[in-house]
N, C-alpha and C positions, 0 to 999 in steps of 0.2 A: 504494500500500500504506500503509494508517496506520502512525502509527509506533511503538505495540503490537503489532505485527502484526509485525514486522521485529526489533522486539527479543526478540519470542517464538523468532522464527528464529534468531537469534543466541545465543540461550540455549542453544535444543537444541544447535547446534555446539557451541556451547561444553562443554556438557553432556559432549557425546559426546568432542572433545578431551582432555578432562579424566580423565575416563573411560580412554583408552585410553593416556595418559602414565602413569597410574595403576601400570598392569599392564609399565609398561618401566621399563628403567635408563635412566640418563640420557644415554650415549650415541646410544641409539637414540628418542630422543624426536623427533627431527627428521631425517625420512627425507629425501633428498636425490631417488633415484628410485624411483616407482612403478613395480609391473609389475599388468597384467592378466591372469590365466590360465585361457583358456578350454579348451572342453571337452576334456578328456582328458589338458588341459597343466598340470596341477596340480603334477605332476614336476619344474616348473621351481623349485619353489623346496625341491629336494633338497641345492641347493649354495649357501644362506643358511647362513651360519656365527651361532654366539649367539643362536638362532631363538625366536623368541617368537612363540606363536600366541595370539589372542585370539578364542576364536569369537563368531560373527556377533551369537548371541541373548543375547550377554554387551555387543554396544556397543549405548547410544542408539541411536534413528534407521537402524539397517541390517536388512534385509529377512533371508529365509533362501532362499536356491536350493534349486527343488524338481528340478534336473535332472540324470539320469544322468551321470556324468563329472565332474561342480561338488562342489569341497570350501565349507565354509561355514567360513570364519575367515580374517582377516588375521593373516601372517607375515611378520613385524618381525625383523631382522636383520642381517648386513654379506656384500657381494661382492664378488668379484676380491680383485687381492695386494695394495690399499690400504685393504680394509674400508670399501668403501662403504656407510652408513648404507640400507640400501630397505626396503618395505613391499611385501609380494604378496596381491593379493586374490586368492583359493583358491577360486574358482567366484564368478560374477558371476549380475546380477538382470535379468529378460526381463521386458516387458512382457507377453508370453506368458502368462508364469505368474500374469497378473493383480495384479503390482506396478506403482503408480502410477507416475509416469515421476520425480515426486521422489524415491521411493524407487530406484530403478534406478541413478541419477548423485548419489545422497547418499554412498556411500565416494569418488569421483572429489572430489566439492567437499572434503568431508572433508582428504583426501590434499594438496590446495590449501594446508588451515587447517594442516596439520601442518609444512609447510616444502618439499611435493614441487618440483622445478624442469621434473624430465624425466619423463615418464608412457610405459611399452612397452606397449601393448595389443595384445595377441594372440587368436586365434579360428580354430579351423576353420571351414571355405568351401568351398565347392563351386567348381569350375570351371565356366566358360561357354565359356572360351577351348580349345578343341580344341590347345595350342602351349602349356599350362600344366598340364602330367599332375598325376595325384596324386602326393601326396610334396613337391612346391614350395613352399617357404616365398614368398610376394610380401609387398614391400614395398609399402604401398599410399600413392598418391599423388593420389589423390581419391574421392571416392563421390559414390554416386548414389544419393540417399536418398529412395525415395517416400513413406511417410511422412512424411517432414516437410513434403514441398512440396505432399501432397496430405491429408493427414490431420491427429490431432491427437494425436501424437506428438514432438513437437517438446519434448525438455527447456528450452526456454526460454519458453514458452509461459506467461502467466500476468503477474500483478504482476511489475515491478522486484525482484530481491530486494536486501538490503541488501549494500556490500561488503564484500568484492572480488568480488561477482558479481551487480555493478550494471549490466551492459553490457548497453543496450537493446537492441540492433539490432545484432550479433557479427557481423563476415564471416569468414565460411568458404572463403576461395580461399588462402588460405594458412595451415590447419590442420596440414597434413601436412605436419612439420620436412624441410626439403633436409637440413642441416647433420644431422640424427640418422640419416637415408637413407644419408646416405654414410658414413657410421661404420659399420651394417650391411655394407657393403658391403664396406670394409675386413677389418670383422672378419671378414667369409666367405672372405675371403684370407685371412686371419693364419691361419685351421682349416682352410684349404685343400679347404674344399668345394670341389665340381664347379660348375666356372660354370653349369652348369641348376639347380645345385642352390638358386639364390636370384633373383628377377625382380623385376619393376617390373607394376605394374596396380593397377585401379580396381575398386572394393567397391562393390559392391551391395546395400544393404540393405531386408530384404523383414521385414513384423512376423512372421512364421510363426505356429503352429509347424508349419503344413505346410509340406514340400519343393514346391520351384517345379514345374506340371505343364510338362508340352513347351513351349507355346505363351507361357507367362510365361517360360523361360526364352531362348527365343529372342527375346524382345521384350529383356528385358534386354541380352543379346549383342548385339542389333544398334543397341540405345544406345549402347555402346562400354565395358559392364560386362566384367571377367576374371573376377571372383569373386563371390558372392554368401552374404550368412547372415541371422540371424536377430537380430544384436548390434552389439555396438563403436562405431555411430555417436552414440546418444546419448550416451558414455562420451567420445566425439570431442570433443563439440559444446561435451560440460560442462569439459572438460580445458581445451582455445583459449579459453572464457570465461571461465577462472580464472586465466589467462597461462602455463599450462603446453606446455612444447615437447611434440610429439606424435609416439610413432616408432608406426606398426602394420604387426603381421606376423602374416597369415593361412597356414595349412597348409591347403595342399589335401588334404581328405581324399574327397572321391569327385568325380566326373564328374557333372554336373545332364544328366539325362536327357533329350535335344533330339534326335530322330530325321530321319533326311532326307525321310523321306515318313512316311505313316501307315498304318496298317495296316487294311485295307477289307472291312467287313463285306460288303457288294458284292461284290467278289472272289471272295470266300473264299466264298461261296453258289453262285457261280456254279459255279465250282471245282465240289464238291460237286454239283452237279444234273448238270454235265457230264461227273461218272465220274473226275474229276482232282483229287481233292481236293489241296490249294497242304498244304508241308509245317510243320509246327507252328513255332511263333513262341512264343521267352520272352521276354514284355513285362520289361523292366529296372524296377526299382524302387530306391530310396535309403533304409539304414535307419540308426538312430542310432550301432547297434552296430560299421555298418561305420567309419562318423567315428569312434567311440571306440577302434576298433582302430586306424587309420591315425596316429589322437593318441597312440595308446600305442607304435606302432613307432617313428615320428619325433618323440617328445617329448624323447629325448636331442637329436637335432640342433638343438631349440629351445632346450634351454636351455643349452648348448654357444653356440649363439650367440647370445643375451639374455647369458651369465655375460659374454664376453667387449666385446660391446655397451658395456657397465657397466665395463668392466676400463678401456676405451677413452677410454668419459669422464672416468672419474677421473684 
Protein backbone atom coordinates (compact mmCIF):
# COMPACT_ATOMS: atom_id res chain seq x y z
CA UNK A 1 0.00 0.00 0.00
CA UNK A 2 1.76 3.52 -0.79
CA UNK A 3 1.90 5.51 1.82
CA UNK A 4 -0.90 8.10 0.79
CA UNK A 5 -3.00 5.48 0.47
CA UNK A 6 -2.71 4.40 4.32
CA UNK A 7 -2.60 7.92 5.44
CA UNK A 8 -5.90 8.47 3.53
CA UNK A 9 -7.09 5.45 5.73
CA UNK A 10 -6.07 6.89 8.76
CA UNK A 11 -7.70 10.09 8.02
CA UNK A 12 -11.00 8.66 7.41
CA UNK A 13 -10.64 6.96 11.17
CA UNK A 14 -9.64 9.47 12.20
CA UNK A 15 -12.32 11.47 10.77
CA UNK A 16 -15.00 9.22 11.99
CA UNK A 17 -13.36 9.13 15.76
CA UNK A 18 -13.41 12.42 15.80
CA UNK A 19 -16.79 12.74 14.73
CA UNK A 20 -18.22 10.55 17.09
CA UNK A 21 -16.21 11.82 20.56
CA UNK A 22 -17.85 14.93 19.02
CA UNK A 23 -21.54 13.89 19.87
CA UNK A 24 -20.33 12.36 23.73
CA UNK A 25 -19.28 13.57 27.02
CA UNK A 26 -16.22 12.64 28.17
CA UNK A 27 -16.96 9.96 30.02
CA UNK A 28 -18.18 7.90 27.46
CA UNK A 29 -15.47 8.73 24.84
CA UNK A 30 -13.63 5.47 25.47
CA UNK A 31 -15.93 2.54 25.55
CA UNK A 32 -14.21 -0.28 27.40
CA UNK A 33 -16.92 -3.06 25.74
CA UNK A 34 -18.47 -3.60 22.53
CA UNK A 35 -21.66 -5.24 21.81
CA UNK A 36 -23.10 -6.48 18.47
CA UNK A 37 -26.87 -6.69 18.12
CA UNK A 38 -28.22 -8.77 15.67
CA UNK A 39 -31.46 -9.39 14.33
CA UNK A 40 -34.31 -8.80 16.59
CA UNK A 41 -31.70 -8.15 19.53
CA UNK A 42 -31.76 -4.54 19.20
CA UNK A 43 -33.44 -4.66 22.83
CA UNK A 44 -30.30 -5.27 24.30
CA UNK A 45 -29.25 -2.04 24.67
CA UNK A 46 -32.65 -1.13 26.65
CA UNK A 47 -30.44 -1.21 29.87
CA UNK A 48 -27.54 1.22 28.73
CA UNK A 49 -27.94 3.81 31.29
CA UNK A 50 -26.66 7.86 29.94
CA UNK A 51 -27.58 6.43 26.33
CA UNK A 52 -26.34 8.24 23.57
CA UNK A 53 -27.36 7.20 20.02
CA UNK A 54 -25.51 8.54 17.07
CA UNK A 55 -27.17 7.40 13.83
CA UNK A 56 -25.20 5.50 11.26
CA UNK A 57 -25.75 8.22 8.22
CA UNK A 58 -24.44 10.82 10.89
CA UNK A 59 -20.74 8.90 11.25
CA UNK A 60 -17.83 9.00 8.48
CA UNK A 61 -17.30 5.74 6.83
CA UNK A 62 -20.44 3.48 8.38
CA UNK A 63 -22.99 1.93 5.86
CA UNK A 64 -26.96 1.85 6.64
CA UNK A 65 -28.71 -1.64 7.32
CA UNK A 66 -31.20 -2.39 4.94
CA UNK A 67 -32.77 -5.32 7.17
CA UNK A 68 -35.91 -6.05 8.93
CA UNK A 69 -35.14 -6.25 12.62
CA UNK A 70 -31.51 -3.94 12.31
CA UNK A 71 -31.61 -0.58 14.20
CA UNK A 72 -29.11 1.97 12.37
CA UNK A 73 -27.20 3.95 15.13
CA UNK A 74 -24.48 3.39 17.75
CA UNK A 75 -25.57 3.46 21.42
CA UNK A 76 -22.98 4.88 23.75
CA UNK A 77 -23.48 4.51 27.23
CA UNK A 78 -22.75 2.70 30.87
CA UNK A 79 -23.74 -1.03 32.37
CA UNK A 80 -24.08 -3.08 35.22
CA UNK A 81 -23.61 -1.52 39.14
CA UNK A 82 -20.01 -0.18 38.18
CA UNK A 83 -21.07 1.86 34.90
CA UNK A 84 -19.22 0.36 32.53
CA UNK A 85 -18.30 2.63 29.74
CA UNK A 86 -19.96 0.39 26.18
CA UNK A 87 -20.97 1.13 22.69
CA UNK A 88 -23.86 -1.06 20.86
CA UNK A 89 -24.19 -1.21 17.22
CA UNK A 90 -28.18 -1.21 16.79
CA UNK A 91 -28.28 -3.56 13.57
CA UNK A 92 -25.09 -4.43 11.64
CA UNK A 93 -23.90 -4.53 7.78
CA UNK A 94 -24.37 -7.87 5.40
CA UNK A 95 -22.44 -8.37 2.57
CA UNK A 96 -25.81 -9.39 1.35
CA UNK A 97 -27.11 -6.13 1.19
CA UNK A 98 -24.25 -5.32 -1.24
CA UNK A 99 -21.81 -3.44 1.22
CA UNK A 100 -18.31 -3.80 0.45
CA UNK A 101 -16.74 -6.02 3.10
CA UNK A 102 -14.68 -2.80 4.29
CA UNK A 103 -17.75 -1.24 4.92
CA UNK A 104 -19.30 -4.35 6.84
CA UNK A 105 -16.16 -4.45 9.63
CA UNK A 106 -15.46 -0.56 9.57
CA UNK A 107 -17.73 0.01 13.13
CA UNK A 108 -15.64 -3.33 14.47
CA UNK A 109 -12.09 -1.41 13.42
CA UNK A 110 -13.68 1.69 14.51
CA UNK A 111 -14.62 0.39 18.11
CA UNK A 112 -10.65 -0.82 18.15
CA UNK A 113 -9.66 3.19 17.53
CA UNK A 114 -12.14 4.03 20.32
CA UNK A 115 -10.55 2.05 23.21
CA UNK A 116 -12.91 -1.25 22.87
CA UNK A 117 -10.83 -4.27 24.93
CA UNK A 118 -13.94 -6.86 24.95
CA UNK A 119 -16.40 -7.13 21.80
CA UNK A 120 -20.04 -9.44 22.47
CA UNK A 121 -21.20 -10.28 19.05
CA UNK A 122 -24.47 -11.69 18.92
CA UNK A 123 -27.00 -13.19 15.96
CA UNK A 124 -29.68 -15.28 15.28
CA UNK A 125 -28.98 -18.94 13.64
CA UNK A 126 -30.40 -21.43 12.77
CA UNK A 127 -29.90 -24.86 14.11
CA UNK A 128 -28.32 -27.81 12.32
CA UNK A 129 -27.94 -29.72 15.51
CA UNK A 130 -31.33 -31.73 16.10
CA UNK A 131 -29.97 -31.59 20.47
CA UNK A 132 -29.96 -27.49 20.16
CA UNK A 133 -33.86 -26.49 19.85
CA UNK A 134 -34.94 -23.03 19.33
CA UNK A 135 -34.67 -20.75 22.18
CA UNK A 136 -30.77 -21.76 22.89
CA UNK A 137 -28.49 -19.17 23.22
CA UNK A 138 -24.68 -21.19 22.19
CA UNK A 139 -21.61 -19.90 22.83
CA UNK A 140 -19.77 -20.34 19.95
CA UNK A 141 -16.30 -21.75 19.93
CA UNK A 142 -15.36 -21.83 16.36
CA UNK A 143 -16.63 -21.43 12.60
CA UNK A 144 -16.67 -22.65 9.75
CA UNK A 145 -16.58 -20.06 7.38
CA UNK A 146 -16.84 -20.94 3.50
CA UNK A 147 -16.52 -17.80 2.33
CA UNK A 148 -13.43 -17.18 3.40
CA UNK A 149 -11.76 -20.29 2.47
CA UNK A 150 -13.41 -20.43 -0.71
CA UNK A 151 -14.44 -17.15 -1.81
CA UNK A 152 -13.63 -13.47 -1.80
CA UNK A 153 -15.20 -12.49 1.40
CA UNK A 154 -12.57 -12.42 3.42
CA UNK A 155 -12.33 -8.98 5.42
CA UNK A 156 -8.79 -9.16 5.33
CA UNK A 157 -8.32 -9.57 1.80
CA UNK A 158 -6.43 -6.71 0.14
CA UNK A 159 -3.27 -4.39 0.99
CA UNK A 160 -1.78 -4.30 4.58
CA UNK A 161 -3.69 -1.61 6.01
CA UNK A 162 -1.86 0.76 8.26
CA UNK A 163 -1.82 0.14 12.40
CA UNK A 164 -3.00 -1.40 14.49
CA UNK A 165 -4.57 -3.43 11.72
CA UNK A 166 -1.30 -4.27 10.17
CA UNK A 167 -1.40 -8.01 10.72
CA UNK A 168 -0.69 -9.83 7.43
CA UNK A 169 -1.46 -13.37 7.82
CA UNK A 170 -4.01 -13.23 11.51
CA UNK A 171 -4.78 -16.83 12.96
CA UNK A 172 -7.98 -17.64 13.72
CA UNK A 173 -7.61 -20.89 16.18
CA UNK A 174 -8.00 -18.90 18.86
CA UNK A 175 -10.47 -16.11 18.08
CA UNK A 176 -13.15 -17.33 20.31
CA UNK A 177 -12.09 -15.97 24.10
CA UNK A 178 -12.04 -19.35 26.62
CA UNK A 179 -11.69 -16.72 29.55
CA UNK A 180 -15.15 -14.50 28.17
CA UNK A 181 -16.80 -18.33 27.49
CA UNK A 182 -16.75 -18.88 30.88
CA UNK A 183 -17.88 -15.79 32.40
CA UNK A 184 -21.03 -16.43 30.15
CA UNK A 185 -21.39 -19.36 31.62
CA UNK A 186 -21.11 -18.04 35.15
CA UNK A 187 -23.32 -15.47 34.43
CA UNK A 188 -26.09 -18.04 33.21
CA UNK A 189 -25.64 -19.35 36.83
CA UNK A 190 -25.71 -16.02 38.68
CA UNK A 191 -29.62 -15.74 36.47
CA UNK A 192 -30.20 -19.00 37.13
CA UNK A 193 -31.19 -20.15 33.73
CA UNK A 194 -31.86 -23.76 32.97
CA UNK A 195 -28.79 -25.48 32.07
CA UNK A 196 -30.21 -26.08 28.33
CA UNK A 197 -30.81 -22.87 28.40
CA UNK A 198 -27.01 -21.95 27.26
CA UNK A 199 -24.53 -24.44 25.11
CA UNK A 200 -21.36 -24.66 23.47
CA UNK A 201 -21.14 -25.06 19.32
CA UNK A 202 -19.66 -24.00 16.18
CA UNK A 203 -21.12 -21.34 13.45
CA UNK A 204 -21.53 -21.65 10.40
CA UNK A 205 -21.21 -19.17 8.13
CA UNK A 206 -23.11 -19.02 4.70
CA UNK A 207 -23.06 -15.36 2.52
CA UNK A 208 -27.01 -15.70 2.10
CA UNK A 209 -29.55 -14.18 1.82
CA UNK A 210 -31.02 -17.23 1.15
CA UNK A 211 -31.91 -19.82 3.94
CA UNK A 212 -29.64 -23.06 3.43
CA UNK A 213 -31.89 -25.79 1.16
CA UNK A 214 -31.83 -29.41 2.68
CA UNK A 215 -28.81 -30.75 1.13
CA UNK A 216 -26.45 -27.47 2.08
CA UNK A 217 -27.79 -27.83 5.21
CA UNK A 218 -26.96 -31.28 5.81
CA UNK A 219 -23.52 -30.82 4.27
CA UNK A 220 -22.95 -28.28 6.91
CA UNK A 221 -24.11 -30.72 9.81
CA UNK A 222 -22.05 -33.30 8.94
CA UNK A 223 -18.99 -30.94 8.94
CA UNK A 224 -19.50 -30.79 12.60
CA UNK A 225 -21.51 -27.18 12.16
CA UNK A 226 -24.47 -26.55 15.38
CA UNK A 227 -25.42 -23.32 13.91
CA UNK A 228 -25.53 -21.50 10.81
CA UNK A 229 -26.22 -17.52 9.59
CA UNK A 230 -25.69 -15.01 7.36
CA UNK A 231 -23.18 -12.74 9.62
CA UNK A 232 -20.68 -12.37 12.61
CA UNK A 233 -17.61 -13.96 11.08
CA UNK A 234 -16.21 -11.17 9.26
CA UNK A 235 -17.05 -8.88 12.51
CA UNK A 236 -14.82 -12.10 14.16
CA UNK A 237 -12.17 -11.90 11.85
CA UNK A 238 -11.91 -7.87 12.09
CA UNK A 239 -12.26 -7.83 16.19
CA UNK A 240 -8.98 -10.82 16.74
CA UNK A 241 -7.07 -8.55 14.04
CA UNK A 242 -7.57 -5.43 16.18
CA UNK A 243 -6.56 -7.55 19.40
CA UNK A 244 -9.91 -7.57 20.71
CA UNK A 245 -11.17 -10.42 23.13
CA UNK A 246 -14.04 -12.03 21.31
CA UNK A 247 -17.39 -13.58 23.25
CA UNK A 248 -20.23 -14.66 20.45
CA UNK A 249 -23.68 -15.77 21.37
CA UNK A 250 -26.19 -16.90 18.73
CA UNK A 251 -30.10 -17.46 19.48
CA UNK A 252 -31.43 -20.06 17.89
CA UNK A 253 -34.27 -18.81 16.25
CA UNK A 254 -35.78 -21.65 13.90
CA UNK A 255 -34.76 -25.35 12.89
CA UNK A 256 -32.67 -25.26 9.19
CA UNK A 257 -34.87 -27.47 7.24
CA UNK A 258 -32.92 -31.12 6.76
CA UNK A 259 -35.50 -34.00 6.10
CA UNK A 260 -34.71 -37.70 6.45
CA UNK A 261 -35.70 -38.67 3.04
CA UNK A 262 -37.22 -36.66 0.35
CA UNK A 263 -40.24 -36.43 -0.93
CA UNK A 264 -40.91 -38.51 -4.50
CA UNK A 265 -42.55 -37.36 -7.34
CA UNK A 266 -42.27 -41.12 -8.31
CA UNK A 267 -44.24 -42.02 -5.44
CA UNK A 268 -46.70 -39.96 -5.33
CA UNK A 269 -47.73 -40.62 -9.24
CA UNK A 270 -47.62 -43.82 -8.69
CA UNK A 271 -49.95 -43.41 -5.67
CA UNK A 272 -52.32 -41.66 -7.80
CA UNK A 273 -52.41 -44.01 -11.09
CA UNK A 274 -52.80 -46.91 -8.53
CA UNK A 275 -56.21 -45.41 -6.94
CA UNK A 276 -54.13 -44.63 -3.45
CA UNK A 277 -53.36 -41.42 -3.67
CA UNK A 278 -50.17 -41.09 -0.54
CA UNK A 279 -51.79 -38.24 1.93
CA UNK A 280 -50.80 -34.42 1.46
CA UNK A 281 -47.24 -33.33 2.70
CA UNK A 282 -46.49 -29.59 4.08
CA UNK A 283 -43.11 -28.93 2.74
CA UNK A 284 -41.44 -26.63 5.80
CA UNK A 285 -40.01 -23.41 4.98
CA UNK A 286 -37.99 -20.77 7.17
CA UNK A 287 -39.13 -17.05 7.17
CA UNK A 288 -37.40 -13.88 8.41
CA UNK A 289 -40.52 -13.12 10.52
CA UNK A 290 -40.26 -16.32 12.36
CA UNK A 291 -36.33 -15.31 13.50
CA UNK A 292 -37.68 -11.84 14.36
CA UNK A 293 -40.29 -13.39 16.58
CA UNK A 294 -38.02 -15.98 18.22
CA UNK A 295 -35.57 -12.59 18.74
CA UNK A 296 -38.34 -10.78 20.07
CA UNK A 297 -39.48 -13.57 22.66
CA UNK A 298 -35.90 -14.26 23.84
CA UNK A 299 -34.24 -10.97 23.58
CA UNK A 300 -34.87 -10.27 27.26
CA UNK A 301 -32.81 -13.52 28.14
CA UNK A 302 -30.13 -11.99 25.83
CA UNK A 303 -29.78 -9.09 27.25
CA UNK A 304 -30.26 -10.24 30.91
CA UNK A 305 -27.29 -12.20 30.04
CA UNK A 306 -24.83 -9.78 27.92
CA UNK A 307 -26.00 -6.88 31.13
CA UNK A 308 -24.64 -9.36 33.58
CA UNK A 309 -21.65 -10.62 31.05
CA UNK A 310 -20.44 -6.98 31.44
CA UNK A 311 -21.55 -6.79 35.20
CA UNK A 312 -18.95 -9.71 35.58
CA UNK A 313 -16.11 -8.19 33.83
CA UNK A 314 -16.01 -5.18 35.51
Amino acid sequence: MAINEGAEILSEFSKTVDTIRGRLPAKLHTPLIGIVCGSGLSGLAASIRDKVEIPYDEIPGFGRSTVAGHGNALAFGLLGRDGIPVVAMLGRFHPYEGHPMSTVVYPIRTFALLGVKNIIITNAAGSLNPKIPVGTIVTIQDHLALPNLTGHLNPLLGPVLPAPFDTRFQPISTAYSFSLRKIAFRAAHELQFPRSALTEGIYAWVSGPTYESPAEGRFLRNQGADVVGMSTIPEVVAAKHAGMEVLVLSLVTNMVVIPDKYRSAREEVDAEIAGIPLPPVIEEEVTHSEVLEVGLAKGDDMRKLVEKIIELLG
